[in-house]
Phi, psi and omega in degrees: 000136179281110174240043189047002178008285171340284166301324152318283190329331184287333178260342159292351190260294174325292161001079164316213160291299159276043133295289195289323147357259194308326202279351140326324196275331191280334211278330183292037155263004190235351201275123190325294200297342175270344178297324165313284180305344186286321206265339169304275121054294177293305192303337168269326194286340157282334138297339165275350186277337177261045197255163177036053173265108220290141156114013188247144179288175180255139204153200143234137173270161175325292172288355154276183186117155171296011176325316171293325186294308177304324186285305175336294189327285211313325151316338151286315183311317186283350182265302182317286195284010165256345167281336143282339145286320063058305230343094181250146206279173174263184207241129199282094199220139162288144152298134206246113178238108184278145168322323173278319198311137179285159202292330175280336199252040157286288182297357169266348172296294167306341180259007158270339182267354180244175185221147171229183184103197185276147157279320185274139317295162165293105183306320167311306177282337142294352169299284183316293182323298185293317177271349186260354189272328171298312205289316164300011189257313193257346175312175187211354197268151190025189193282174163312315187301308172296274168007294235246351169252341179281322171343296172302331201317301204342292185309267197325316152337268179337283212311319186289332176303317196313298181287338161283004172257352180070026186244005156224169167264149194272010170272331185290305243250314192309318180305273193291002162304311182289321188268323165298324177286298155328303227261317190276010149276308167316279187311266171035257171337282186314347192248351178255358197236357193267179187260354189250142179274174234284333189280324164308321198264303174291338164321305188298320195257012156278316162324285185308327192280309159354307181278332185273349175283331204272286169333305180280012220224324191049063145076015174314146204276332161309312155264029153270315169292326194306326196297299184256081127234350158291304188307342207253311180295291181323315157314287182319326178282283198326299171316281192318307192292350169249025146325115182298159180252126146323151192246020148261046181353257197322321163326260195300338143341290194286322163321246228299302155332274177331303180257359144275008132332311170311315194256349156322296191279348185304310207285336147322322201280292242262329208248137177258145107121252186266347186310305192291316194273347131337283205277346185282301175293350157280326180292297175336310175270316150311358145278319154320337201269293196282329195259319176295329170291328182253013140303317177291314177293347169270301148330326194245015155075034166275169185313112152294137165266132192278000000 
């Protein structure tokens, strides 16, 4: 298959040194854990900007929930199972290490500048693609257009790091532009048209992409977390919503926060191997889950309970 070799090669000679430098640096804006925390990030922060908002029922509305974290994830799931139907190599190319860098930031060097793993499509540009394209979808600050163009910068960024780091080819970066895009026009779609609200309708169809990922994968550990951290957000919202609410809402927010922070980490120490990534990542969507549910609800003027 033609994925461009050539132009790579071409474009690693062109580069400079602090060239490849910066695009280490630029390229963690497409790297699974920050896309992650961005839809952890969101998911409160669109329950909490819906506080005192006039015209709102007392409740949880159609549009809270950990529901952003879940379209991400699923966008990963589908990049984890198409990369595994594929299993297409990575481009046999060195980490480019310049000659200044001091000697202590090499191995933090190297594991941001390299990659291991299928090449085909590119996680980074489907990651970016999905999660910066939501954003531009649901932001409400400046018009669509702008949104939907820092979007792109975003993406083309991300994308262009990839091929100055030599770890894709420019059919792999394009592949996953295409393939992010796809998938978060379909999620969309789905979440504006299903009758169950965005956090139930994106759960559901990250789990199932999950699972398939999980299939095609033969049970790779990326996608057993993914499953469970959708699962895990998902409990958490439900569970939170039959929380009684205390009528010191923020309080006891952050009281809820601590502690399953608290049990995050008891549960890093206590757990080895796939054991750890179960518990670190069901605890991870109940951070996401349980604080987003009673952030809606307090927000949204229910009744305290004493």
């Amino acid at each position: 298959m033609f994925r461009g070799a050539r132009l790579l090669d071409g474009i690693r000679d062109l580069v400079p040194d602090w060239g490849v430098v910066l695009a280490a640096v630029v390229t963690q804006l497409g790297d699974g854990w920050w896309l992650l925390a961005l839809g952890l990030g969101a998911s409160w922060a669109t329950a909490w900007r819906r506080r005192g908002r006039p015209g709102h029922r007392p409740g949880v509305g159609r549009s809270d929930g950990p529901w952003f974290l879940a379209v991400i994830v699923g966008g990963l799931a589908v990049m984890t199972a198409l990369k595994h139907f594929f299993a297409l190599p990575r481009p046999d190319l060195g980490t480019v290490v310049p000659a200044w860098l001091p000697s202590s930031l090499e191995p933090l060097y190297r594991s941001v500048a390299s990659a291991g793993g299928y090449g085909f499509p590119s996680g980074h540009a489907v990651g970016a693609t999905v999660t910066y394209g939501l954003f531009a979808l649901i932001l409400e600050a400046g018009t669509r257009r702008l949104r939907l163009a820092v979007a792109t910068s975003l993406v083309a960024a991300v994308s262009a790091t990839r091929l100055v780091l030599g770890v894709h080819y420019p059919l792999d970066v394009v592949a996953g532009v295409v393939v992010g895009g796809a998938y978060l026009a379909v999620a969309w779609r789905l979440l504006e048209r299903s009758p169950f609200d965005r956090t139930i309708t994106a759960s559901g169809l990250a789990l199932t992409l999950a699972g398939v990922a999980g299939l095609t994968s033969g049970g790779a550990d990326s996608a057993v977390g993914y499953v469970a951290l959708v699962a895990g957000a998902l409990a958490g919202w439900l569970g939170g919503q039959a929380l009684p609410m205390p009528t010191a809402g923020r309080y006891h927010t952050g009281v809820l926060l601590l502690a399953i922070g608290a049990l995050t980490t008891v549960g890093v120490s206590l757990f080895d191997g796939r054991a750890r990534l179960v518990a670190s990542a069901t605890l991870l969507g109940l951070l996401a889950g349980v604080p987003t549910a009673v952030l809606s609800r307090s927000n949204r003027g229910e009744p305290a309970s004493d």
